[in-house]
DRENDRENSE-695691 format. One record per residue (C-alpha): x negated, y, z; residue in three letters. Coordinates in Angstrom, 2 decimals, decimal comma. Last residue first. Example, Ala and Ser with C-alpha at 12.3 -4.5 7.8 and 13.67 -1.06 7.14 Angstrom:
BEGIN
       xx       yy       zz  rest
   -13,67    -1,06     7,14   SER
   -12,30    -4,50     7,80   ALA
***
This chain:
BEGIN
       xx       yy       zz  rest
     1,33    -1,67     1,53   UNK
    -0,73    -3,08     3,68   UNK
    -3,10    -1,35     5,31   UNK
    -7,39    -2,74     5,97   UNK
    -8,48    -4,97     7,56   UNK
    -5,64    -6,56     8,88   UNK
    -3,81    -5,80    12,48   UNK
    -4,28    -7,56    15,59   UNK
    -2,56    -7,40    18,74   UNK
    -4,14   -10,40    21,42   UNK
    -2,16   -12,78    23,02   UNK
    -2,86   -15,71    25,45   UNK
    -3,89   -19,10    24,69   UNK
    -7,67   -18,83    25,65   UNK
    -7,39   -16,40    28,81   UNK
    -7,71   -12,55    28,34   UNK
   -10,11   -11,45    30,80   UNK
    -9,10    -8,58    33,68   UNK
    -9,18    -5,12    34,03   UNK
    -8,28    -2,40    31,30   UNK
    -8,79    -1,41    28,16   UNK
    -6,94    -3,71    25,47   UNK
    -8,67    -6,30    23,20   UNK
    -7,36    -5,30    19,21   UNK
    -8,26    -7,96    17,03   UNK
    -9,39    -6,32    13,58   UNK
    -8,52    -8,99    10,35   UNK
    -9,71   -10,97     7,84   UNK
   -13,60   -10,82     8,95   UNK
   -16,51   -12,81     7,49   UNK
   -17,78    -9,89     5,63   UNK
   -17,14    -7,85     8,94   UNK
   -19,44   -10,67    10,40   UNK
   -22,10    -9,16     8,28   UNK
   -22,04    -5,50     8,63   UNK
   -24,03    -5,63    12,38   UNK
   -24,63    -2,15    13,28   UNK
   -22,15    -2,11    16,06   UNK
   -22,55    -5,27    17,92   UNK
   -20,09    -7,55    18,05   UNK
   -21,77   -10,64    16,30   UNK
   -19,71   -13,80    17,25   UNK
   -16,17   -13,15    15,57   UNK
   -13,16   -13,00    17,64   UNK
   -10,78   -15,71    16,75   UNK
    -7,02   -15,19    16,30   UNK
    -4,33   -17,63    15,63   UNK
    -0,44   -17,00    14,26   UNK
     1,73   -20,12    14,58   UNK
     3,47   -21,48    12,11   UNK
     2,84   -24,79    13,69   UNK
     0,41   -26,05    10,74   UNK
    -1,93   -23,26    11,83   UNK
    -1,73   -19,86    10,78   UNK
    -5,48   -17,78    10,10   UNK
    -7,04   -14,70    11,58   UNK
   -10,45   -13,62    11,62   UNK
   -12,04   -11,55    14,27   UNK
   -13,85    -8,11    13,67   UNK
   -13,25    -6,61    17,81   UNK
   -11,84    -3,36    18,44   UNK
   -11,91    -3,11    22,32   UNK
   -10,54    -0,20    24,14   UNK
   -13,14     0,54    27,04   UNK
   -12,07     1,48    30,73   UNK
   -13,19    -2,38    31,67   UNK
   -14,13    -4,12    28,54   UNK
   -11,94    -7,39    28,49   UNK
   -13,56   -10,61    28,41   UNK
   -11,83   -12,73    26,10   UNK
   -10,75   -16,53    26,50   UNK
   -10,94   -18,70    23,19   UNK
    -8,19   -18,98    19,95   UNK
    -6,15   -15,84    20,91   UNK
    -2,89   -16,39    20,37   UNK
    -2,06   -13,77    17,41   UNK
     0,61   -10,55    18,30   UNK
     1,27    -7,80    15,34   UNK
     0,11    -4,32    15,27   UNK
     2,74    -2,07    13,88   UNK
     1,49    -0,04    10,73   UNK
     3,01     4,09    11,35   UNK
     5,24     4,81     7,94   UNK
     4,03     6,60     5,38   UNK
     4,84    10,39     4,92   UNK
     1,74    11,09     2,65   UNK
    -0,27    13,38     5,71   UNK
     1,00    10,79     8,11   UNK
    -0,59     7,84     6,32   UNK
    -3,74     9,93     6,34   UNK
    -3,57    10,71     9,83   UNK
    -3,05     6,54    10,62   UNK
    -5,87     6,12     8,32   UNK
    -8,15     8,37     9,96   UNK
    -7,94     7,37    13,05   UNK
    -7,84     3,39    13,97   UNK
    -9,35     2,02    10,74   UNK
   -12,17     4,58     9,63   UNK
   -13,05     5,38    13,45   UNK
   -13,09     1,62    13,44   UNK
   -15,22     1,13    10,21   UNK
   -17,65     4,33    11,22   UNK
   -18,58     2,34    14,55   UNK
   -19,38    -0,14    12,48   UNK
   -21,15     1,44    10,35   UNK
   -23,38     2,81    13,32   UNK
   -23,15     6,42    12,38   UNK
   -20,49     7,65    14,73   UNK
   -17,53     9,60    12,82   UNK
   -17,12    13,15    13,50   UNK
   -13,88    13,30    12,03   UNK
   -12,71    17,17    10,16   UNK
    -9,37    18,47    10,24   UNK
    -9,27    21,22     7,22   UNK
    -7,14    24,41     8,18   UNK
    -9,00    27,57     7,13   UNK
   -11,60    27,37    10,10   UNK
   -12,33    24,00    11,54   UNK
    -9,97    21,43    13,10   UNK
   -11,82    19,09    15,06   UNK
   -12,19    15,13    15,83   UNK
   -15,34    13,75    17,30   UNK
   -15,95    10,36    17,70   UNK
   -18,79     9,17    20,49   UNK
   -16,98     6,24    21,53   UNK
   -17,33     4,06    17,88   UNK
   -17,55     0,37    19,06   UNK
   -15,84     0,46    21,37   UNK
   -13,08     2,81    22,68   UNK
   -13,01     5,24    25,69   UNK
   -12,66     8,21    23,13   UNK
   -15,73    10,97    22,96   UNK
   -14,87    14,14    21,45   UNK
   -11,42    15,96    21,31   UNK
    -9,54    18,64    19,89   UNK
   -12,69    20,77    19,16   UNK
   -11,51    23,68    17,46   UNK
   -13,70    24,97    14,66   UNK
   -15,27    28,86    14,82   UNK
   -19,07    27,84    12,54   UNK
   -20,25    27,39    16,12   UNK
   -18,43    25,23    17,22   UNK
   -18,74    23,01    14,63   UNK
   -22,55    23,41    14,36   UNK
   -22,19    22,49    18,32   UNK
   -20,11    19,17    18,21   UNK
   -22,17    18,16    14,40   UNK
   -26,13    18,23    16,06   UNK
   -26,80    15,13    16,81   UNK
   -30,66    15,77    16,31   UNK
   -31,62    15,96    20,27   UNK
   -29,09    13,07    21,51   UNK
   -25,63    13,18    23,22   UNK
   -23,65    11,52    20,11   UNK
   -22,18    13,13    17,04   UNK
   -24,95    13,02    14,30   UNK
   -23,90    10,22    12,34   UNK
   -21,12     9,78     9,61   UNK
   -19,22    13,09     8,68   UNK
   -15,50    12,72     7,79   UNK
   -13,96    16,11     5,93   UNK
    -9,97    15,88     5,68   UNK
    -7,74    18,19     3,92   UNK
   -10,52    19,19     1,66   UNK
   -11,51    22,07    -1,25   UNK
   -12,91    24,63     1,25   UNK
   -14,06    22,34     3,93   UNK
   -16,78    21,18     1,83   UNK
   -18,68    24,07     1,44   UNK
   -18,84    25,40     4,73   UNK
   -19,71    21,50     6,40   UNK
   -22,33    21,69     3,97   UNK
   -23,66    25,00     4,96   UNK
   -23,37    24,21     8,65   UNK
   -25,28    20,56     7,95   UNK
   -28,02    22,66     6,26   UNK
   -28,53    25,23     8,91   UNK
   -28,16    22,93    12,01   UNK
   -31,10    20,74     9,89   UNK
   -30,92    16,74    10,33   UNK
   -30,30    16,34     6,67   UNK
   -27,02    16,38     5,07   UNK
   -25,48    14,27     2,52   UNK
   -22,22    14,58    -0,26   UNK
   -19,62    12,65    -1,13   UNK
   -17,03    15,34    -2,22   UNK
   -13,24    15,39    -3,52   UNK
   -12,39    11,75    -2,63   UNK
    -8,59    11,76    -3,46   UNK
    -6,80     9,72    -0,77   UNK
    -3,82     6,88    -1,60   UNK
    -5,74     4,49     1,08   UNK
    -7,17     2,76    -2,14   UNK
    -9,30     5,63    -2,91   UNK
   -10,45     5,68     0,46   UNK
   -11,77     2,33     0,65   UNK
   -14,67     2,10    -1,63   UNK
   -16,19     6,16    -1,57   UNK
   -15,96     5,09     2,25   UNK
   -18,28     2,07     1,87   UNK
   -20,08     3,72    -0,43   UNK
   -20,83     6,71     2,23   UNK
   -21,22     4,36     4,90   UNK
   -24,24     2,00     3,63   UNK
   -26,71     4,69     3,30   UNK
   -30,08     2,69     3,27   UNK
   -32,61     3,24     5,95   UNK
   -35,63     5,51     5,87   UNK
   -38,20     4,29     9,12   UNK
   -41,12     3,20     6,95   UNK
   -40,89     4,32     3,25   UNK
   -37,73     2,46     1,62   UNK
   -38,61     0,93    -2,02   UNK
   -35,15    -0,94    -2,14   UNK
   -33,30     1,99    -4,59   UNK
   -29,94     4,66    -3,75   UNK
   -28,71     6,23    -1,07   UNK
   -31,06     7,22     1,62   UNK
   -31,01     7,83     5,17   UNK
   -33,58     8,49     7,51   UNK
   -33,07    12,66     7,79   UNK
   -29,68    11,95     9,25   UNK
   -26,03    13,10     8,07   UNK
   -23,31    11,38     5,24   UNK
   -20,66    14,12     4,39   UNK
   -17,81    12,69     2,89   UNK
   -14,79    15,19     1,76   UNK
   -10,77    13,97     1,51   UNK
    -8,16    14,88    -0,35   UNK
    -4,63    13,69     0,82   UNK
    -2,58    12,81    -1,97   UNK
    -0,31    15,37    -2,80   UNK
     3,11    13,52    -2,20   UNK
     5,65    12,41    -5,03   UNK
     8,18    12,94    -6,84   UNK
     8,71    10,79    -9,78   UNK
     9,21    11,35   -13,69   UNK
    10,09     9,02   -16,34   UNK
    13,39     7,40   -14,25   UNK
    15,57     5,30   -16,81   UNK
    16,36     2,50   -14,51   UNK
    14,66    -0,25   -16,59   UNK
    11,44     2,31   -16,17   UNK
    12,39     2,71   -12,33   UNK
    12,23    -1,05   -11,68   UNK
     9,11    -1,55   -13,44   UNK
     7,10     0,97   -11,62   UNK
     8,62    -0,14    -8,10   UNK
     7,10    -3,34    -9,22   UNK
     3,78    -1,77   -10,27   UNK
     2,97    -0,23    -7,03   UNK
     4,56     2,84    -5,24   UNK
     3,87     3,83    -1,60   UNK
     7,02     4,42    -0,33   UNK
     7,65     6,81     1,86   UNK
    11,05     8,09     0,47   UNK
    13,58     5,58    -0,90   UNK
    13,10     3,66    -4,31   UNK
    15,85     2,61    -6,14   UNK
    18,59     5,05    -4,56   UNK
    21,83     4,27    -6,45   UNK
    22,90     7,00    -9,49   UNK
    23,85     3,97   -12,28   UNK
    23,95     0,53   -10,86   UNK
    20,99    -1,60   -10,58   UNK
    20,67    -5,38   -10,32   UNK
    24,01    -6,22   -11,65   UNK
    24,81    -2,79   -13,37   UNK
    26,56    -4,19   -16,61   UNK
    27,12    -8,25   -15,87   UNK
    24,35   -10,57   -17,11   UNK
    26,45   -13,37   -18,94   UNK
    25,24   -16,99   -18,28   UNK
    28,60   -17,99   -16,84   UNK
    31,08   -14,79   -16,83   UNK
    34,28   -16,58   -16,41   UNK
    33,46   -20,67   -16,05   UNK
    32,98   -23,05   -18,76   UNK
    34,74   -26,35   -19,65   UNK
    32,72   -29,04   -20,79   UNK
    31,94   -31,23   -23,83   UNK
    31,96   -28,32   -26,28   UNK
    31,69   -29,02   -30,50   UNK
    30,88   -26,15   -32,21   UNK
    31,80   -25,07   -36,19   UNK
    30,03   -23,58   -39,41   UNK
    31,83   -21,74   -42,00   UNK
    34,99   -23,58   -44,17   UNK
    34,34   -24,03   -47,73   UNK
    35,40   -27,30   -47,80   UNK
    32,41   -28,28   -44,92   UNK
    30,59   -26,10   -42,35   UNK
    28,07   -27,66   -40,43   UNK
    28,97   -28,88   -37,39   UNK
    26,58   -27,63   -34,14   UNK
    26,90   -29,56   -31,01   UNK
    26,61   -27,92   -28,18   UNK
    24,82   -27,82   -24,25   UNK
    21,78   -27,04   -26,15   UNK
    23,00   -24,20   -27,44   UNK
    23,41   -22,54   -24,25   UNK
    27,53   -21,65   -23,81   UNK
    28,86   -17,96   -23,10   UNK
    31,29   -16,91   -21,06   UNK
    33,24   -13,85   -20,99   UNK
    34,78   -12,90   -24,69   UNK
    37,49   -10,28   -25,28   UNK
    35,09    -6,93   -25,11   UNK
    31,83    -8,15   -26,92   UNK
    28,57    -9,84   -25,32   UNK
    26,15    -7,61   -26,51   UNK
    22,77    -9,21   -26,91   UNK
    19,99    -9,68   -24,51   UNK
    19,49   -13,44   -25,43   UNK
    21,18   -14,32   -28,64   UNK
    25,41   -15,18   -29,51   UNK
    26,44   -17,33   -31,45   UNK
    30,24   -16,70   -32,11   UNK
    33,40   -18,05   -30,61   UNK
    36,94   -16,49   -31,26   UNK
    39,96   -16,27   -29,57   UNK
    39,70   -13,61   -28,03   UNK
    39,81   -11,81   -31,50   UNK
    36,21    -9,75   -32,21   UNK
    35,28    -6,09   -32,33   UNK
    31,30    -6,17   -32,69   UNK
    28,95    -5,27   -29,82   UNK
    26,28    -3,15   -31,74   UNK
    23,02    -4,43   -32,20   UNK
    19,52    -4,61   -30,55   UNK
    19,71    -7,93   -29,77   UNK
    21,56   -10,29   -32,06   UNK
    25,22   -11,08   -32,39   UNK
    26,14   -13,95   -34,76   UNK
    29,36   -14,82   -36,86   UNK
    33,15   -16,53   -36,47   UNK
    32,06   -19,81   -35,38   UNK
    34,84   -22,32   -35,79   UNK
    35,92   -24,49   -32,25   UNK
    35,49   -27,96   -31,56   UNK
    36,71   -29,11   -28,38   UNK
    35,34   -32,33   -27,48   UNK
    37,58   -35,28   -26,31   UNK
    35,58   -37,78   -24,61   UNK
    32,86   -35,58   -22,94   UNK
    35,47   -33,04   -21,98   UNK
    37,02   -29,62   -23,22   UNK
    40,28   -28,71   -21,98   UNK
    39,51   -25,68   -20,40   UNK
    37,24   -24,23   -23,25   UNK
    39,43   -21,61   -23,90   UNK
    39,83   -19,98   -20,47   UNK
    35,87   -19,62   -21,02   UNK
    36,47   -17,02   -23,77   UNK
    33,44   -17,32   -26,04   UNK
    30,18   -16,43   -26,80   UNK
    27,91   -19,20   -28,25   UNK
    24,00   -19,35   -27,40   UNK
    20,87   -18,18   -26,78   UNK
    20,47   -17,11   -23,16   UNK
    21,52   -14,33   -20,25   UNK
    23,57   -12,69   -22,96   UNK
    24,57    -9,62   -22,54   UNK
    27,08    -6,87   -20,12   UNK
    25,91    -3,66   -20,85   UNK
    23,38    -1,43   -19,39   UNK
    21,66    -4,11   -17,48   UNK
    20,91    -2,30   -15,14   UNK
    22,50     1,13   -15,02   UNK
    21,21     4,33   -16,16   UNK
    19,54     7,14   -14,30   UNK
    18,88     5,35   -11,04   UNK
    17,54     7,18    -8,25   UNK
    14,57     8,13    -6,56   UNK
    14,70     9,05    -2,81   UNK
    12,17    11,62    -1,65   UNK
     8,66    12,07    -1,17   UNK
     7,19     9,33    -2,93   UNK
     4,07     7,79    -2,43   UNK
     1,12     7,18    -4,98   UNK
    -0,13     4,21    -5,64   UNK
     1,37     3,74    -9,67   UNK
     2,68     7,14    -9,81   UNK
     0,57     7,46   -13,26   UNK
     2,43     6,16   -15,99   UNK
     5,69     7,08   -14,03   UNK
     4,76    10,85   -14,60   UNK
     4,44    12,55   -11,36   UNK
     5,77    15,70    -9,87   UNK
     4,39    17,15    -7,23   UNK
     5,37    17,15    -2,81   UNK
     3,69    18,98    -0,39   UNK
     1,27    17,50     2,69   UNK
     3,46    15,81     5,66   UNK
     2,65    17,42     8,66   UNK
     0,20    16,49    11,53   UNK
     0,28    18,18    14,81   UNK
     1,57    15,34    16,54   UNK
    -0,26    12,59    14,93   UNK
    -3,67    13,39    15,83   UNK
    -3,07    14,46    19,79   UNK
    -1,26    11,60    19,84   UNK
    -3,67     8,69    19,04   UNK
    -6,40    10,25    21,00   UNK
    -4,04     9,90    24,00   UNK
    -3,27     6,36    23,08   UNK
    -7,25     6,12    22,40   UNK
    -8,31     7,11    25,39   UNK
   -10,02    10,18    26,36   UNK
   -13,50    10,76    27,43   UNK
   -14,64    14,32    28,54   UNK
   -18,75    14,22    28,84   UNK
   -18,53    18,08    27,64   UNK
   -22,74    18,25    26,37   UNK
   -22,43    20,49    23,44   UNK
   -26,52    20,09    22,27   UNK
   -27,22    23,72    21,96   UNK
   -28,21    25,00    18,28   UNK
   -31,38    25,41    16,99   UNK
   -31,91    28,28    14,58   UNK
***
């Protein structure tokens, strides 16, 4: 059967775009995750501390434990020497001691009720013992209460929030809940996503092309990137230029995905079939064509059962900005993740501005030895072209609209890809 090309020539812009994704999107459900494996994941509520850090009050070095209102006397030219009733080591018990009493004392020890200071070694001298006495310390210096002792709950006390929702968890949040005592996190579903590469020219694998076959350069690039966007890549499937075939894809891969991205078939041509399988199959078109270049012909649509599907432009390119500018912001909605806020770069040369068009330009950002922020806008614009992106640090965002930008003024950029 051969479907009707949808011709609606509607173009929105990408602030309207923008908000017709983000209002109707709601944070997926929360799971429980062992710490092993929340590394990347985001939580979805506030964690807090189960124990206090440091437990107990200990030694921030090897040493000699002491009461520092006993060293107050001490100088260079009279040294206090004091006896050394025993050691403490790591791992064991705090022992009941006199306050008047010194002992050596190891890193991460106990320091015990009585004593609050404790002295490096190599700020003493040790005295062997002699007449049967045990071994003694000579101090130079008076000492301070609670120099080089870690205090009980100085970084973390018992039942504070350590981590607080939306945050994307990496190995230092890891490390601070294990010293807290967390084992178990809550945490978003990541968002799982389907790829469904289209066109009868496109294969994925080998050099030995016959004439017009390309290589399929979006479907590893996404397969790259969206596992470190915190999504689960369910599917990476392909689709020849066949109504029937892409239909029975789209079919199977909505029904295990929050998100399905196509690549190709979206424009105004014969074979872009996607706006009228999608139709057809019952989805809801939300909106096709945005006044943005590269990438205008995107198509974004909810289809039947619930999965939100992008019609992303084949050009990879085009497939990098629909990438950057609308999918990620839904997926950082779908974990609870804060919106990214562009930030402002001079821009290093005028820039002509595109008329009704919203710009996204690969440019490459650096500081100069002012502090300040400086963009340049790559030479090689043109969708298909991969290998400025290579070249690339950072999108630089050109604003629809009339007018050129002159050399000096600003331009919004944000980085290839998220930060944390």
């Amino acid at each position: 059967m051969v479907l009707p090309v949808w011709q609606d020539t509607a173009v929105i812009s990408y602030a309207e775009a923008l908000d017709l994704l983000l209002t109707r999107i709601t944070v997926l459900p929360a799971r429980t995750e062992g710490l092993a494996g929340a590394s990347g994941a985001v939580t979805a509520s506030a964690i807090a501390a189960r124990l206090s850090v440091p437990g107990f009050a200990n030694a921030a070095m090897d040493g000699y434990a002491l009461r520092a209102d006993a060293s107050r006397t001490a100088t260079v030219g009279a040294p206090l020497e004091l006896p050394v009733a025993g050691l403490i080591a790591a791992g064991a018990p705090a022992p009941r001691v006199g306050a008047q009493e010194v002992w050596e004392i190891l890193t991460g020890a106990p320091v015990p009720a009585g004593l609050d200071a404790v002295v490096p070694l190599e700020h003493v001298t040790r005295l062997n013992g002699r007449d049967g006495t045990g071994p003694r310390i000579l101090i130079t210096e008076p000492l301070r209460t609670g120099q080089n002792i870690r205090q009980a709950g100085e970084d973390f006390a018992r039942s504070e929030t350590v981590v607080h929702p939306g945050t994307r968890l990496g190995p230092h949040h890891v490390m601070g809940l294990a010293a807290c005592g967390v084992d178990e996190v809550p945490v978003v579903r990541a968002p799982r996503v389907a790829v469904l590469t289209t066109g009868n020219e496109v294969r994925s694998r080998g050099a030995d092309l016959a004439p017009g076959q390309i290589r399929d350069a979006n479907g590893p690039y996404l397969r790259a990137l969206l596992p470190q966007l915190g999504a689960e890549l369910t599917t990476l499937a392909t689709a020849t230029d066949s109504a029937a075939h892409l239909r029975a894809q789209l079919e199977a891969l909505a029904a295990g995905a929050d998100l399905v991205l196509t690549t190709g078939g979206v424009s105004a041509g014969r074979l872009d079939l996607l706006p009228a399988v999608v139709r057809e199959l019952g989805g809801e078109v939300l909106f096709h064509k945005v006044a943005i270049r590269p990438g205008k012909p995107l198509l974004h649509a909810r289809l039947p059962g619930g999965a939100l599907l992008f019609g992303l432009p084949g050009n990879p390119l085009a497939v990098a900005v629909g990438l950057r500018f609308f999918v990620i912001p839904v997926l950082r909605a779908l974990q609870g993740l804060a919106a990214e806020v562009p930030l402002p770069a001079v821009t290093a040369e005028a820039v002509r501005r595109r008329g009704a068009l919203r710009f996204f330009a690969k440019a490459f950002l650096e500081t100069d030895a002012t502090g300040q922020r400086r963009v340049r806008i790559l030479p090689g614009q043109e969708s298909f072209r991969i290998a400025p992106l290579l070249s690339a640090n950072c999108w630089a965002i050109v604003p629809e609209g009339v007018g050129d930008i002159p050399a000096g003024g600003l331009l919004e950029t944000l980085p290839l890809y998220p930060e944390r």
